[in-house]
LOLUM-184034 format. One record per residue: x, y negated, z of N, C-alpha, C, O in turn; residue in three letters. Coordinates in steps of 0.001 Angstrom, whole numbers, padded with zeros to 6 digits, always signed. Example, Ala and Ser with C-alpha at 12.3 -4.5 7.8 and 13.67 -1.06 7.14 Angstrom:
<rs>
+013190+005690+007800+012300+004500+007800+013200+003300+007800+014236+003319+008465Ala +012850+002250+007080+013670+001060+007140+012900-000030+007870+013409-001138+008039Ser 
</rs>
This chain:
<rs>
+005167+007725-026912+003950+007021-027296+002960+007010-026129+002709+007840-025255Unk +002497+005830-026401+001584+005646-024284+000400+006622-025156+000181+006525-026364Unk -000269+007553-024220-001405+008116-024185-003181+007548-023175-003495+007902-022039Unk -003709+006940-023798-004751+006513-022935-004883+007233-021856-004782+007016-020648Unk -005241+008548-022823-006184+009515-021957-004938+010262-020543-005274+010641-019421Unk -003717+010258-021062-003031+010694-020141-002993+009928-018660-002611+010390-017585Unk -003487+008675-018947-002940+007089-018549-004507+007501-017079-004415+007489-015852Unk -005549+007759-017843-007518+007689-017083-006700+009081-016520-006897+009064-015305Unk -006121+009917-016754-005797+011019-015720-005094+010678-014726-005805+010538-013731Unk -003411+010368-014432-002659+009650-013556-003374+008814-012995-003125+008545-011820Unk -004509+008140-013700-004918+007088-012444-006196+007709-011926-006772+006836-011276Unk -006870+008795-011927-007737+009531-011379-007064+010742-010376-007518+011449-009477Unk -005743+010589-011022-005040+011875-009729-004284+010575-008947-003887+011031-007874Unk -004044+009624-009013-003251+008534-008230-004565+008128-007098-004236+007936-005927Unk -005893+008020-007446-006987+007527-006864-006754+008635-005404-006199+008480-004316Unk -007442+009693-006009-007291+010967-005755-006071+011390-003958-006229+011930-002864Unk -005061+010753-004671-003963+011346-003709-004081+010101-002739-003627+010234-001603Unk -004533+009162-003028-004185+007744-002367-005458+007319-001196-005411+006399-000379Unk -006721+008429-001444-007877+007297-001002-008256+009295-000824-007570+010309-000950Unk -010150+008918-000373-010925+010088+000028-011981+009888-000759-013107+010324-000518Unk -011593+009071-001950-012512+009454-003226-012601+010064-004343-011823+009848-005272Unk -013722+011037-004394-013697+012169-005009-013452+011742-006539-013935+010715-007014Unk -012808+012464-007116-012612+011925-009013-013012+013453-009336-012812+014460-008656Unk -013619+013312-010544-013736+014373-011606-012938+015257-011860-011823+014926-012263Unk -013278+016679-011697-012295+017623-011802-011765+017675-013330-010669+018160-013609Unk -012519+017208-014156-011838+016953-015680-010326+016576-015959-009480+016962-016766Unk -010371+015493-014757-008206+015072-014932-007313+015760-014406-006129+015456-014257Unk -008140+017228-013942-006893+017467-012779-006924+019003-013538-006229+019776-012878Unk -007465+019593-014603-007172+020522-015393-005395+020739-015808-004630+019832-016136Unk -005121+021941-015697-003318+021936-015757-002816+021285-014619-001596+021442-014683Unk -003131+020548-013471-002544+019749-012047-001766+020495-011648-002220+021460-011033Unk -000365+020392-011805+000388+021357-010854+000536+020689-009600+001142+021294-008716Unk +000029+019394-009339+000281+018355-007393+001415+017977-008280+002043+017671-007266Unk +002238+017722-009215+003376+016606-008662+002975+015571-009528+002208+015738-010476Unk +003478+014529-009214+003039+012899-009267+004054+012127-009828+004082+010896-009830Unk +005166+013132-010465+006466+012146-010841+005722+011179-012026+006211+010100-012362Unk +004638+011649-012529+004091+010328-013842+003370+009978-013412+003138+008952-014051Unk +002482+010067-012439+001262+009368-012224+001075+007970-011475+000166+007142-011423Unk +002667+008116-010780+002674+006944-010383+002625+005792-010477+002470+004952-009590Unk +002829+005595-012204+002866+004598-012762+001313+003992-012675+001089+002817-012966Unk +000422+004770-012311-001049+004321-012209-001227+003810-010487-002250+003308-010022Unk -000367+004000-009974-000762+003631-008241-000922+002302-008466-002051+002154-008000Unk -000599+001269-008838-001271-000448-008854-002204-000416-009115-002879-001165-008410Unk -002890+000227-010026-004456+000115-010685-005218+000969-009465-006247+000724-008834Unk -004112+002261-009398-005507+002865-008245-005672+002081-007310-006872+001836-007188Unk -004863+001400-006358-004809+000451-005085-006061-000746-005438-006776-001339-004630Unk -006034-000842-006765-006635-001973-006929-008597-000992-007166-009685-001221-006638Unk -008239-000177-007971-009593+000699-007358-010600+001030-006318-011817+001129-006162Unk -009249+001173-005563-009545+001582-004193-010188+000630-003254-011181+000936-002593Unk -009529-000684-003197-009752-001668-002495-010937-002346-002715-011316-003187-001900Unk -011784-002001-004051-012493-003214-004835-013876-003255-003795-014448-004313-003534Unk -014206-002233-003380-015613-002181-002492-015240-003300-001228-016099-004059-000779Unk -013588-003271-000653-013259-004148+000285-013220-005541-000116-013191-006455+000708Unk -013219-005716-001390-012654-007241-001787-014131-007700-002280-014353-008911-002268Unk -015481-006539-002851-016576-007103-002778-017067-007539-001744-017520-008683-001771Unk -017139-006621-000297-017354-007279+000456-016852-008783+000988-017647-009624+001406Unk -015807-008932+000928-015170-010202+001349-015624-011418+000251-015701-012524+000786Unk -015813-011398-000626-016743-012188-001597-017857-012108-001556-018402-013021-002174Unk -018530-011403-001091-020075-011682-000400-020066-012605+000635-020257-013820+000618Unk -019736-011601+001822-019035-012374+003118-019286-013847+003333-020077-014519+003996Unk -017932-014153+002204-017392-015238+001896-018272-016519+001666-018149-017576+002284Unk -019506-016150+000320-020423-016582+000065-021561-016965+001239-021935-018137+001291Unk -021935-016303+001875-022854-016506+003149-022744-017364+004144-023589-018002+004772Unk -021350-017285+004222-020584-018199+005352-020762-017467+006565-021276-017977+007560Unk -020298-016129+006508-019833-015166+007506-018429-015460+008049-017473-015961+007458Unk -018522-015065+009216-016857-015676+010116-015887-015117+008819-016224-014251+008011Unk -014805-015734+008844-013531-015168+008033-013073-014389+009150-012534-013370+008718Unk -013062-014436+010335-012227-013462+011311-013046-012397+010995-012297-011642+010376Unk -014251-011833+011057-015248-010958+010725-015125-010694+009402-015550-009587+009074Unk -014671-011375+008539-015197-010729+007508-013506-009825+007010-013431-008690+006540Unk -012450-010683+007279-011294-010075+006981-011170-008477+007879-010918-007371+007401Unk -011384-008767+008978-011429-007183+010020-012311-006333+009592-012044-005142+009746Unk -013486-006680+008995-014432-005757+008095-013637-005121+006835-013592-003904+006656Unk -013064-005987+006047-012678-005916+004424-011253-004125+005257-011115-003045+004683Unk -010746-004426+006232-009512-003601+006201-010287-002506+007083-009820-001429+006712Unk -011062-002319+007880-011479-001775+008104-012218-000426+006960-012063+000796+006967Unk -012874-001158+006244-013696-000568+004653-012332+000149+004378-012099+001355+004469Unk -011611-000709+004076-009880-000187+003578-009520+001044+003966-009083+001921+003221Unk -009741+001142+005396-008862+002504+006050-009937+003329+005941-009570+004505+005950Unk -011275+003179+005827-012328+004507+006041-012366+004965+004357-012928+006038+004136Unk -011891+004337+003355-011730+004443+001956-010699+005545+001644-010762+006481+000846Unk -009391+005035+002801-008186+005819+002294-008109+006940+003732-007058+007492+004058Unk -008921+007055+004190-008737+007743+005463-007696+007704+006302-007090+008631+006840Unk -007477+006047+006391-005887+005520+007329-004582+006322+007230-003615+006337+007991Unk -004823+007006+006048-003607+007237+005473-002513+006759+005608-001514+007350+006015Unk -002627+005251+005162-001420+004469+005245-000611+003882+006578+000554+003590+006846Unk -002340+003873+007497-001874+003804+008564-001108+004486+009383-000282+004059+010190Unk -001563+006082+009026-001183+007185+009850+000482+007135+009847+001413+007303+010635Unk +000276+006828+008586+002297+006821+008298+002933+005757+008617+004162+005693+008590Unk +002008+004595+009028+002918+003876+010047+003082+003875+010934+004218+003574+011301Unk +002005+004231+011974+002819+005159+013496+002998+006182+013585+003065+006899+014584Unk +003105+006399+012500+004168+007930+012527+005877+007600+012410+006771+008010+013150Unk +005948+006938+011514+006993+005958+011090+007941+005657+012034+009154+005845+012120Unk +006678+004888+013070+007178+003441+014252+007723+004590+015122+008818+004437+015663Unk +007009+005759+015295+007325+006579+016459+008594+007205+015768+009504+006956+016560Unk +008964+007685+015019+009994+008270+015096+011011+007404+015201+011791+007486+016150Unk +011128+006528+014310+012222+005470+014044+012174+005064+015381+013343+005146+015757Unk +011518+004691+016272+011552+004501+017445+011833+004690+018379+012248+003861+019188Unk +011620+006395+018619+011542+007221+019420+012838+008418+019459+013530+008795+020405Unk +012832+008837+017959+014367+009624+017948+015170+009051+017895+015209+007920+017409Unk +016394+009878+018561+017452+009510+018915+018527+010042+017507+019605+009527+017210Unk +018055+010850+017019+018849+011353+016025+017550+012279+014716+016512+012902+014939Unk +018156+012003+013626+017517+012668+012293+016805+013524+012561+015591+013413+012394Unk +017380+014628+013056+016544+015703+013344+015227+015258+014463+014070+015665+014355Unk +015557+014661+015150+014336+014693+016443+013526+013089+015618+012414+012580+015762Unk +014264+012861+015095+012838+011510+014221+011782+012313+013622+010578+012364+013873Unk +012736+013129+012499+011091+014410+011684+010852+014790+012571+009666+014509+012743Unk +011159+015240+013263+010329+015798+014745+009214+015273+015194+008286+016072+015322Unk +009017+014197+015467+008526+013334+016114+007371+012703+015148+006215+012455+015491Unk +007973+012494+013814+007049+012291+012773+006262+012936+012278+005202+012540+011793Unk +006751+014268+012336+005981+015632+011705+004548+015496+013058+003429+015803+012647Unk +004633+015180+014126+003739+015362+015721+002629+014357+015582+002714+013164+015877Unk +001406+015080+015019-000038+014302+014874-000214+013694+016216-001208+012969+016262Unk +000592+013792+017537+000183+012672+018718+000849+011278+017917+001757+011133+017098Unk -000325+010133+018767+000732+009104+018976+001024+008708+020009+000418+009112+021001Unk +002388+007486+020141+003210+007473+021176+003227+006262+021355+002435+005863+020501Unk +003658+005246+021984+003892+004058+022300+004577+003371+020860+003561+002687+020982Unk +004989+003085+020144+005585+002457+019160+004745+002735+017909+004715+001907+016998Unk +003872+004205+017832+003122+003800+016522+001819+003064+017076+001409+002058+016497Unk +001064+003657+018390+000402+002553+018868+000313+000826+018786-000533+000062+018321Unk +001714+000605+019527+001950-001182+019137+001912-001319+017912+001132-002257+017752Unk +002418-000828+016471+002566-001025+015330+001422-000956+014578+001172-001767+013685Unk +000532+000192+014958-000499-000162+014718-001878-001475+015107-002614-002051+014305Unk -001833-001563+016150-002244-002876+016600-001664-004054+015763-002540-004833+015390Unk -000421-004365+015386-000299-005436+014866-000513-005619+013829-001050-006582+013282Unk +000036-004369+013296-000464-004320+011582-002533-004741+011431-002843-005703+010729Unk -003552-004005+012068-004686-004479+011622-004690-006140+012341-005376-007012+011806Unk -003942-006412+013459-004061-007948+013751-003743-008796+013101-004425-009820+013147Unk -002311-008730+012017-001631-009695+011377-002545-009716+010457-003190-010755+010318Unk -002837-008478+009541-003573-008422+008216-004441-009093+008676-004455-010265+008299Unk -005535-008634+009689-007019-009052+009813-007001-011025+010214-007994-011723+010008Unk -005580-011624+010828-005427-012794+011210-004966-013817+009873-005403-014954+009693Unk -003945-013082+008974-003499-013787+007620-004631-014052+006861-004945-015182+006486Unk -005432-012738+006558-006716-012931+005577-007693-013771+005864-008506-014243+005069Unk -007613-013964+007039-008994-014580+007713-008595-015819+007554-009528-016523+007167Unk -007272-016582+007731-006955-017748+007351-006740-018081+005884-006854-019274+005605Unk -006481-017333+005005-006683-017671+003157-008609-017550+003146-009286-018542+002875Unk -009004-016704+003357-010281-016915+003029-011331-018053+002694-012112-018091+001744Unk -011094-019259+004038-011461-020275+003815-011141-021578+003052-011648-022697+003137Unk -009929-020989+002110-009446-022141+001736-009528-021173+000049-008780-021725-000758Unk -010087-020210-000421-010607-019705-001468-012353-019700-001903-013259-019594-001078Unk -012524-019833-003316-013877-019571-003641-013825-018177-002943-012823-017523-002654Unk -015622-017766-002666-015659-016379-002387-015404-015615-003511-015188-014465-003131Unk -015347-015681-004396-014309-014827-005770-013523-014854-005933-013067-014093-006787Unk -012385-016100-004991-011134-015909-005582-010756-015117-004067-009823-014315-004050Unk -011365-015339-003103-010861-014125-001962-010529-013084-002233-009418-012579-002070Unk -012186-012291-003029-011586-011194-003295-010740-010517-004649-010362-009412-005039Unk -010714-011897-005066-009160-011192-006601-007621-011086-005509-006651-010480-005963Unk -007538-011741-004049-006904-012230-003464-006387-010962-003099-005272-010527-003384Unk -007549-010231-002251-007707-008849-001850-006957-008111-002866-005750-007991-002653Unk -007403-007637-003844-006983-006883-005059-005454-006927-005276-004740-005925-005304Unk -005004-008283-005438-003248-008212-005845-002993-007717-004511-002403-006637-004529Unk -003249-008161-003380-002749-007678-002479-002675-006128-002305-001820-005646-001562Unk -003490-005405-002927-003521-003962-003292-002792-003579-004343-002202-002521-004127Unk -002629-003995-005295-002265-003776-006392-000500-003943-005661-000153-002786-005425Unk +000197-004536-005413+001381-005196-004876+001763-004341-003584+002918-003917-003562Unk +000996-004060-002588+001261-003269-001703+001634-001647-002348+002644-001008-002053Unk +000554-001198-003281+001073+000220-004021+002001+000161-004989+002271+001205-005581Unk +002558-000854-005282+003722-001033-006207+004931-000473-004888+005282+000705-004822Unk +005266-001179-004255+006125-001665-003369+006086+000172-002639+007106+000603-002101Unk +005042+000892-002718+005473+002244-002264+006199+003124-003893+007332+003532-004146Unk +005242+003122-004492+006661+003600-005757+007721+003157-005891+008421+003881-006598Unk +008456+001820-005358+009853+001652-005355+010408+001966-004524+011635+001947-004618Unk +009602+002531-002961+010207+002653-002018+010484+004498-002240+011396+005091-001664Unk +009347+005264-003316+009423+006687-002892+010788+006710-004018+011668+007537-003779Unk +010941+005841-005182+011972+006323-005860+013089+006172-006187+013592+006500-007261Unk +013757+005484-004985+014773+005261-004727+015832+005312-003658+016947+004802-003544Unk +014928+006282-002752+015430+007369-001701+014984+008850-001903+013940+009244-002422Unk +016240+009750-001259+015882+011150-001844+014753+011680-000453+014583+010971+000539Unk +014161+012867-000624+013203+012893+000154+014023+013561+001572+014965+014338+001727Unk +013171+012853+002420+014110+013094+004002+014065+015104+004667+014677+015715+005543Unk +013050+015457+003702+012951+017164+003958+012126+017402+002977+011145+016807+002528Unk +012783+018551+002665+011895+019622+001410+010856+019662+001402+010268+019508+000331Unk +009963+019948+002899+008433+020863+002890+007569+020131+003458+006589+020477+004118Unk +008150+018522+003049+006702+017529+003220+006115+017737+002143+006442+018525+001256Unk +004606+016543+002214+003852+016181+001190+004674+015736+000170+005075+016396-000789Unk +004903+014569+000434+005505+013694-000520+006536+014341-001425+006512+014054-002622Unk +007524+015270-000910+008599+016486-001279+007591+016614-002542+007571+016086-003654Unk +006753+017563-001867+005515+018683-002711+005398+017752-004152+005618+018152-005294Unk +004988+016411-003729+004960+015790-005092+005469+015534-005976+004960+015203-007048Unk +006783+015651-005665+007949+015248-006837+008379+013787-006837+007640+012859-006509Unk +009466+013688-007179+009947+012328-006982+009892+011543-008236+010683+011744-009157Unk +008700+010401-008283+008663+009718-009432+009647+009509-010849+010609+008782-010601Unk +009606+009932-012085+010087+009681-012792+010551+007923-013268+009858+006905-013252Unk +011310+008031-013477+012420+007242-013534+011149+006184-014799+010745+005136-014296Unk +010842+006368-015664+010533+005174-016418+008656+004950-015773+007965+003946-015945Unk +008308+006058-015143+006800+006023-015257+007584+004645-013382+007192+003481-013472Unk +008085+004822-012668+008371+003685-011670+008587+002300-012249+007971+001440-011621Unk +009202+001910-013140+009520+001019-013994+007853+000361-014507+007436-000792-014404Unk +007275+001390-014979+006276+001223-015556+005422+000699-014549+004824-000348-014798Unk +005210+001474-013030+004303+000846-012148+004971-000591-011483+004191-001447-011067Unk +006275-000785-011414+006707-002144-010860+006091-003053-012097+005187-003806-011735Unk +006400-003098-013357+006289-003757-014019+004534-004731-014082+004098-005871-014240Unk +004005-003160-013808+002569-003261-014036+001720-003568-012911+000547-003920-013034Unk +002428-003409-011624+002208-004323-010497+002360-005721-010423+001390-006475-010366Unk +003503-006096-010423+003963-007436-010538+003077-008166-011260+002299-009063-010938Unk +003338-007602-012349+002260-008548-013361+000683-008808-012950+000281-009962-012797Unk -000191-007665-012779-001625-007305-012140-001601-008451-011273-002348-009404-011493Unk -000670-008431-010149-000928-008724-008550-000535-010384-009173-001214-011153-008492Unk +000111-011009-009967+000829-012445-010132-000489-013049-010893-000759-014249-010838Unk -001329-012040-011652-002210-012883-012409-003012-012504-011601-002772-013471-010878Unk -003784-011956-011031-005218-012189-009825-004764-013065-008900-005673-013731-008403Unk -003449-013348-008405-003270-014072-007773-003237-015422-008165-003218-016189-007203Unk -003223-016051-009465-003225-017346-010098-004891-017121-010518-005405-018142-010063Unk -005870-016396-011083-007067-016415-010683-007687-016444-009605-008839-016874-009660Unk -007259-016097-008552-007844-016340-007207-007907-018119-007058-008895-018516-006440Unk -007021-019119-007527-006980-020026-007160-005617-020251-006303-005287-021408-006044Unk -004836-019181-005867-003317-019675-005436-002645-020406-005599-002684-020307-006825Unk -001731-021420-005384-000815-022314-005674-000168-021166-006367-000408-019966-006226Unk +000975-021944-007392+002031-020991-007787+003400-020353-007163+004118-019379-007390Unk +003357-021492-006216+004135-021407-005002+003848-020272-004126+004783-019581-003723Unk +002407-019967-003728+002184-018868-003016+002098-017070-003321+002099-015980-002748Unk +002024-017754-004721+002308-016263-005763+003775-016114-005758+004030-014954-005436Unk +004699-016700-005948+006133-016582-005819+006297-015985-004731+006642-014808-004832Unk +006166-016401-003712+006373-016151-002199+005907-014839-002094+006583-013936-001602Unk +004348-014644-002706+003996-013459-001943+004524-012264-002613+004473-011163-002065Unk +004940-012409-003573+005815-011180-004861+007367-011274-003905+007605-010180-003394Unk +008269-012180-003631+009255-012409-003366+009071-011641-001807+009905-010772-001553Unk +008175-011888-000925+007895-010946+000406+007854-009294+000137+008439-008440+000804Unk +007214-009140-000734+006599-007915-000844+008213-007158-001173+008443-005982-000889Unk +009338-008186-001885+010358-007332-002751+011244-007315-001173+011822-006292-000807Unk +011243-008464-000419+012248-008292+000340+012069-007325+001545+012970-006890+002263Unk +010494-007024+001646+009930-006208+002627+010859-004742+002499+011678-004382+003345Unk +010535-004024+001281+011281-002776+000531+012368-003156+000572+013081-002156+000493Unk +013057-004170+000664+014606-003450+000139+015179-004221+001537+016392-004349+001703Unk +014160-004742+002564+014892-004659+004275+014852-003203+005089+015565-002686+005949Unk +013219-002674+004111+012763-001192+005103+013529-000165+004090+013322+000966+004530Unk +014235-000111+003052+015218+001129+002643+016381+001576+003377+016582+002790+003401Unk +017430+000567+004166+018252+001096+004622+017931+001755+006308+018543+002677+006846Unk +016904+001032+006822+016367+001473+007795+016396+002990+007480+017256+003760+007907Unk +015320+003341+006657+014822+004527+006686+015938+005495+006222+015992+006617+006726Unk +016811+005116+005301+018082+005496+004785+019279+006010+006279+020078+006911+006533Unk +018877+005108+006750+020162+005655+007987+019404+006080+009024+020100+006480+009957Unk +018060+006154+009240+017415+007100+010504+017769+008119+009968+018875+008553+010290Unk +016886+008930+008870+016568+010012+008626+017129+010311+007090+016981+011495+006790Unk +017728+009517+006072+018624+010107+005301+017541+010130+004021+017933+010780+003051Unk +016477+009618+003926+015840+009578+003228+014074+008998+003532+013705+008607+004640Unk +013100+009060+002217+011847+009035+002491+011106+010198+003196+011711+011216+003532Unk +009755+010020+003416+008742+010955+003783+007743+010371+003031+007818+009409+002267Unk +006321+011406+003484+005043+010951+003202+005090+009835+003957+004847+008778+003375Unk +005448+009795+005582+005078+008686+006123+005644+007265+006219+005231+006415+007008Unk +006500+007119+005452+007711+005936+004944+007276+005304+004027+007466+004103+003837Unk +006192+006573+002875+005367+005664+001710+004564+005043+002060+004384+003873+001719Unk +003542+006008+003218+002648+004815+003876+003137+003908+004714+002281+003069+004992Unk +004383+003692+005344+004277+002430+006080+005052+001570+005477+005363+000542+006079Unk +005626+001864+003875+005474+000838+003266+004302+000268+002508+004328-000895+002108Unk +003351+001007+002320+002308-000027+001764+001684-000914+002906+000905-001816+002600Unk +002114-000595+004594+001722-001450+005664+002367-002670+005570+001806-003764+005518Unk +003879-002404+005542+004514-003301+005847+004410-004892+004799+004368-006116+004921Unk +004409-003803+003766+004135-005117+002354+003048-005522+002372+002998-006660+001906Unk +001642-004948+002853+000946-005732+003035+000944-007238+004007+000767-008454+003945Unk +001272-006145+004886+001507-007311+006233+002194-008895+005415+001810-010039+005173Unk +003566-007935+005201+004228-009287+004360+003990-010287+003412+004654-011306+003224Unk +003004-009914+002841+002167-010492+001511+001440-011821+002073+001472-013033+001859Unk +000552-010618+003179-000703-011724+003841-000063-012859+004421-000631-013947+004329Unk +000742-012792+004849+001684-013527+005619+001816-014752+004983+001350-015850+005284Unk +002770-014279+003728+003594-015450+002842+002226-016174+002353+002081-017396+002405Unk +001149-015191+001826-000015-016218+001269-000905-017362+002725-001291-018522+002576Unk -000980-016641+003812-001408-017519+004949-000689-018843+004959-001238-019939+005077Unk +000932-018562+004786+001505-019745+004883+001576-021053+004007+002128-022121+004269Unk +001085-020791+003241+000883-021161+001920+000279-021828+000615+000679-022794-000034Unk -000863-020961+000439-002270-021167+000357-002612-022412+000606-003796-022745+000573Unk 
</rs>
């Protein structure tokens, strides 16, 4: 039987694990850290998380502030929200996959708070593509439907990491992500389901063609299931930093399909 109140907890410990905003110690009473149910709330938190970024960009929008400015602002807000979390785990990601030569020396390399030449470039492109895709949908949206635009794109990007954490085993015991537990089997179901759906209808409220909602759901799926075997045959599994550079990559991919589109 669905529980509301269980439902305002998972998505206050999903906020919580995902972003550097503080939630009420009320949901986290009994918290043992693992996340195998809560995940089913990561679409809603993403979409939480993001909303201060997607107000701005509907202000923005309204004023007739540059779209190049206002999109590099909106992701910017993004990463000081989640404390580049997501980022971190994509040049962490780029560098190992990059850089090791073998399993062992990838965690190596991933586990190493430097960065190196490959999470560097990866990072650069990732805020260029995002900050270059958005900036081109912007002008061809009301400033309200920009930022519902924003939102699926959040909502869809944190989907696309619960399918990616639960369907590889974890690449070492005594990461984060380990620590958390590996999503339960129906509460993942529950967040694809509840992604898809979220991210397909803000995206037909934004004003999208239907065409570009197809596309951008259809990117986001092929993004995950091009970056599973990757990560599958570097290192034999996920990490913390595989979840975040899939919510990079699907973003990237999203903005993309909707730039083209739109």
């Amino acid at each position: 039987m669905f529980d509301i109140r269980e439902f305002i907890d998972d998505l206050a410990r999903s906020v919580a694990f995902l972003s550097r905003i503080h939630m009420p110690q009320r949901h986290f009473v009994g918290f043992d850290g693992r996340l195998s149910r809560a995940v089913r709330a990561f679409p809603l938190a993403g979409i939480l998380i993001v909303l201060p970024a997607a107000a701005l960009v509907s202000v923005f929008s309204a004023i007739g502030a540059s779209p190049l400015f206002t999109a590099f602002t909106a992701i910017a807000v993004q990463a000081l929200i989640t404390g580049a979390l997501h980022e971190d785990g994509l040049g962490d990601t780029a560098d190992g996959l990059g850089g090791g030569r073998t399993r062992e020396s990838a965690l190596i390399i991933m586990k190493d708070s430097r960065i190196g030449s490959y999470g560097a470039v990866a990072l650069i492109l990732s805020f260029g593509l995002r900050s270059s895709a958005l900036a081109a949908v912007i002008p061809l949206l009301s400033p309200s439907g920009a930022g519902l635009l924003v939102l699926a794109v959040a909502a869809i990007s944190r989907t696309a990491m619960v399918w990616h954490w639960s369907k590889l085993p974890p690449a070492r015991r005594d990461g984060v992500a380990a620590s958390a537990g590996e999503p339960d089997a129906t509460a993942a179901n529950v967040a694809l389901g509840l992604g898809i759906v979220s991210a397909a209808l803000l995206l037909l409220l934004s004003g999208a063609p239907l065409l570009a909602v197809v596309l951008a759901i259809a990117a986001s799926a092929a993004t995950v299931a091009a970056f599973h075997p990757i990560v599958d045959g570097k290192i034999g599994g996920y990490t913390g930093d595989t979840i975040g550079a899939t919510q990079q990559l699907t973003e990237i991919a999203v903005l993309a399909a909707l730039a083209l589109t739109v």
